[in-house]
C-alpha positions as CSV (number, residue, x, y, z in Angstrom):
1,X,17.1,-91.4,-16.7
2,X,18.8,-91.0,-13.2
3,X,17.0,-90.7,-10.4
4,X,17.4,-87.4,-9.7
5,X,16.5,-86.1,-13.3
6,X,13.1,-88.0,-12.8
7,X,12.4,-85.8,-9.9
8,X,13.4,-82.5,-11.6
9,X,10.9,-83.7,-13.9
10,X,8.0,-84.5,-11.8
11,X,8.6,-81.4,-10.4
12,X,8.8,-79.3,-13.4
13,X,5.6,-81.3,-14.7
14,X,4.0,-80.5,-11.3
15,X,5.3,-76.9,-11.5
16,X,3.5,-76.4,-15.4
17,X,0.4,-78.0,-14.0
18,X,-0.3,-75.9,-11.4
19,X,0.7,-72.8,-13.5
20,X,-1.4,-72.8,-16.1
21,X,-4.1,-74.5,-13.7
22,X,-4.0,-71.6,-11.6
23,X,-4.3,-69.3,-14.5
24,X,-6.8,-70.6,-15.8
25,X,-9.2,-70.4,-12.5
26,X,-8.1,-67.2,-12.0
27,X,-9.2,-65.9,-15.4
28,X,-12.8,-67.5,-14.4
29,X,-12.7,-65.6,-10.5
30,X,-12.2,-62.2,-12.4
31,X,-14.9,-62.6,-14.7
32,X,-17.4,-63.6,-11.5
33,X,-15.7,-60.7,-9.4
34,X,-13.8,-62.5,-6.8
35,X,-10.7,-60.6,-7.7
36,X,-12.8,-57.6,-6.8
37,X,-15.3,-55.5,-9.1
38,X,-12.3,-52.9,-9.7
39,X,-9.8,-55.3,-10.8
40,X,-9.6,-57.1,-14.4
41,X,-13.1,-57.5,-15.9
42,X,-14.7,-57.3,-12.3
43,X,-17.7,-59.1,-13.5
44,X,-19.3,-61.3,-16.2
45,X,-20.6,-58.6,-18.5
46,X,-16.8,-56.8,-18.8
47,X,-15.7,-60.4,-19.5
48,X,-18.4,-60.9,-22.8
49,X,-17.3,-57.2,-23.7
50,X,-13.6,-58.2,-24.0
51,X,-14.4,-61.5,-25.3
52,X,-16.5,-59.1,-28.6
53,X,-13.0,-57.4,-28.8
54,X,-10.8,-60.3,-28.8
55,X,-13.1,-62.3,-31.6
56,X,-13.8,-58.4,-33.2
57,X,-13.9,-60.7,-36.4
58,X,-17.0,-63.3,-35.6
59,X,-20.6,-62.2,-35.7
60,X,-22.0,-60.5,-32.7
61,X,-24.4,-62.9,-31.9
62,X,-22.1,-65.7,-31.5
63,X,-19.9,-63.6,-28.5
64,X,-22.2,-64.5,-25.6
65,X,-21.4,-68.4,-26.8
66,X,-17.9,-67.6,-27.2
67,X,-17.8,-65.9,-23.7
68,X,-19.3,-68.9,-22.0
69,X,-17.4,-71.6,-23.9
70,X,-14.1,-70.1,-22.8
71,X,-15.5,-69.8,-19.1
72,X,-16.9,-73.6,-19.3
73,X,-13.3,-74.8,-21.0
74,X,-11.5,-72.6,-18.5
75,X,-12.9,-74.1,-15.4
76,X,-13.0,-77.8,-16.4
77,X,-9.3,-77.7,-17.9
78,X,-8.5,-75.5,-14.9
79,X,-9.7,-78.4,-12.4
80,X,-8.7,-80.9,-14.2
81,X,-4.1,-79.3,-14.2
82,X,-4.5,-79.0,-10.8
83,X,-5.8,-82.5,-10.0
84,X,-3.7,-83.8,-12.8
85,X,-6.6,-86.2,-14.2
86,X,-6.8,-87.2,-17.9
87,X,-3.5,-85.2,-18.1
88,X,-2.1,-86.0,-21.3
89,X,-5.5,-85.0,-23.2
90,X,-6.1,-82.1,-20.8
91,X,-2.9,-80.6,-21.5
92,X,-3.6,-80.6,-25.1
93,X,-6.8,-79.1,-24.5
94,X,-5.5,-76.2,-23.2
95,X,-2.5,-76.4,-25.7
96,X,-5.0,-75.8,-28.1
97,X,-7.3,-73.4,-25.9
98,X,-4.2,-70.8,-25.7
99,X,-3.5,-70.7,-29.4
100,X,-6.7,-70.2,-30.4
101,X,-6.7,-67.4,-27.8
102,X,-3.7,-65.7,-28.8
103,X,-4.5,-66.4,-32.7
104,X,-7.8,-64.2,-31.6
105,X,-5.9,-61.7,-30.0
106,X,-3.6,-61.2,-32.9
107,X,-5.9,-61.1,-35.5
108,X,-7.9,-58.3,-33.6
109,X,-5.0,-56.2,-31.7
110,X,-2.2,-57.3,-33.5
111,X,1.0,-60.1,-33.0
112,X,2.2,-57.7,-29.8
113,X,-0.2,-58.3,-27.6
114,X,-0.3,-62.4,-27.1
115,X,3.2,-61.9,-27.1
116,X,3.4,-59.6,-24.6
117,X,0.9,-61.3,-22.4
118,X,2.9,-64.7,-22.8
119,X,-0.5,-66.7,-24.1
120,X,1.6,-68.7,-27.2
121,X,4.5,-69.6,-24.5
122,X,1.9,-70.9,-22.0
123,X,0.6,-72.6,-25.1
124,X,3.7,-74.3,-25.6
125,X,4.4,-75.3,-21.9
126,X,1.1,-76.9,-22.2
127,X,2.7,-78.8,-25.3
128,X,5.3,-79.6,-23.7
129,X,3.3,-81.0,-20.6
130,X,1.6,-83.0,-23.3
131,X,5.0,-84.3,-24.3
132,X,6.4,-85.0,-21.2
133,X,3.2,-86.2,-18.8
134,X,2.9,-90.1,-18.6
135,X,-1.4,-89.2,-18.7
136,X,-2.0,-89.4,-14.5
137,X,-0.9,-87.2,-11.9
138,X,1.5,-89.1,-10.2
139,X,3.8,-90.7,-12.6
140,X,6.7,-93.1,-11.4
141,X,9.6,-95.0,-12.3
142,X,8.1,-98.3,-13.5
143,X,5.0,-95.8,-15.0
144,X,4.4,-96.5,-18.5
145,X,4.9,-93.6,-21.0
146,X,2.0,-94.9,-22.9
147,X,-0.8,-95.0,-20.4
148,X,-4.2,-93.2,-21.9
């Protein structure tokens, strides 16, 4: 690998973390209302009414659980992109967070709508950050592709 192509890669890397990162924490701001109480959910009890929608298939009782998992997962694997700790597993993580998402949404609105909202492609740049991250945030040259 040239030179140059290592540093399209740490950017792209850097660029995928900070993405889904971002999208994540600002999933968790709308649900608290820092977007606003007008925009998204607005608040916390919006949030465990879409999250009864999305899992429209599990019993009511465990939506509240559901609703706070997602929040809990959200935040820490949110944190955790943007400072690029543990980045191999974390990646992963939220591989698997955004496939179970969009499998949820499908089974209760249909294929359309995680396609439309782009959760199995951000699933799949999280796979590929998996892939291609050496497991820290600042990978180099002489960086093992095997570090935990």
């Amino acid at each position: 690998m040239s030179a140059r192509d290592f540093n399209v890669e740490r950017w792209a890397i850097l660029y995928a973390r900070i993405a889904l990162g971002a999208a994540f924490l600002s999933g968790i701001a709308d649900r608290f209302g820092l977007w606003g109480k007008n925009v998204g959910y607005g608040d916390f009890a919006h949030f465990v009414q879409y999250t009864a929608k999305v899992n429209s298939f599990m019993p009511a009782f465990t939506i509240p659980l559901l609703a706070w998992a997602a929040t809990v997962a959200e935040l820490v694997l949110g944190i955790a992109l943007i400072s690029g700790v543990w980045l191999r597993s974390v990646a992963l993580g939220s591989a698997l967070l955004l496939f179970l998402f969009g499998t949820a949404i499908a089974i209760s609105f249909g294929l359309k709508s995680p396609l439309d909202y782009s959760v199995f492609s951000a699933s799949a740049a999280a796979v590929l950050l998996t892939l291609r991250s050496s497991g820290s945030s600042s990978p180099s040259p002489h960086h093992s592709q095997k570090t935990p």
